[in-house]
C-alpha positions, -999 to +999 in steps of 0.1 A: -090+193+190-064+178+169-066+182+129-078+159+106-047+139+096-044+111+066-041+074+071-010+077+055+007+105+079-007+079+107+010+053+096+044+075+091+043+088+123+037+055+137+065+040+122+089+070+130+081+068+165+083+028+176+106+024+154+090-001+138+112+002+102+105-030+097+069-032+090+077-008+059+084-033+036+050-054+043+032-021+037+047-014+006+039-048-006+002-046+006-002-013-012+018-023-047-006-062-042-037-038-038-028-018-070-020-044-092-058-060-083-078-030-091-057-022-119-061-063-130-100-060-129-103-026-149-076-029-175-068-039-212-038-054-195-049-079-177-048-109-194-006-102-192-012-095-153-028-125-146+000-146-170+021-128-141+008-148-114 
C-alpha cells in the first residue's frame, strides 16, 4: 500500500507530470486569497485589509 502522502505533494506531482505549469499561478492565488480571509476575520489588521479590497 502506498504511503500516506500530503495534498500538497499531490498537487506537485500532478503538476510535474502533465505538465500542467500553468495551473501554478491560479493555485498560488487561491492559497495567498485563502490566507488573506482567515487572517482578515482574526486580526487587528483588518480594517486596513478590507480598505485593501
Amino acid at each position: 500500500m502506498e504511503r500516506n502522502r500530503g495534498l500538497l505533494s499531490e498537487v506537485w506531482d500532478f503538476l510535474k507530470v502533465r505538465k500542467k505549469w500553468w495551473l501554478l499561478p491560479i493555485i498560488i492565488l487561491l492559497i495567498l486569497a485563502g490566507a488573506l480571509i482567515i487572517f482578515g476575520q482574526s486580526s487587528a489588521l483588518s480594517p486596513f485589509i478590507y480598505a485593501l479590497g
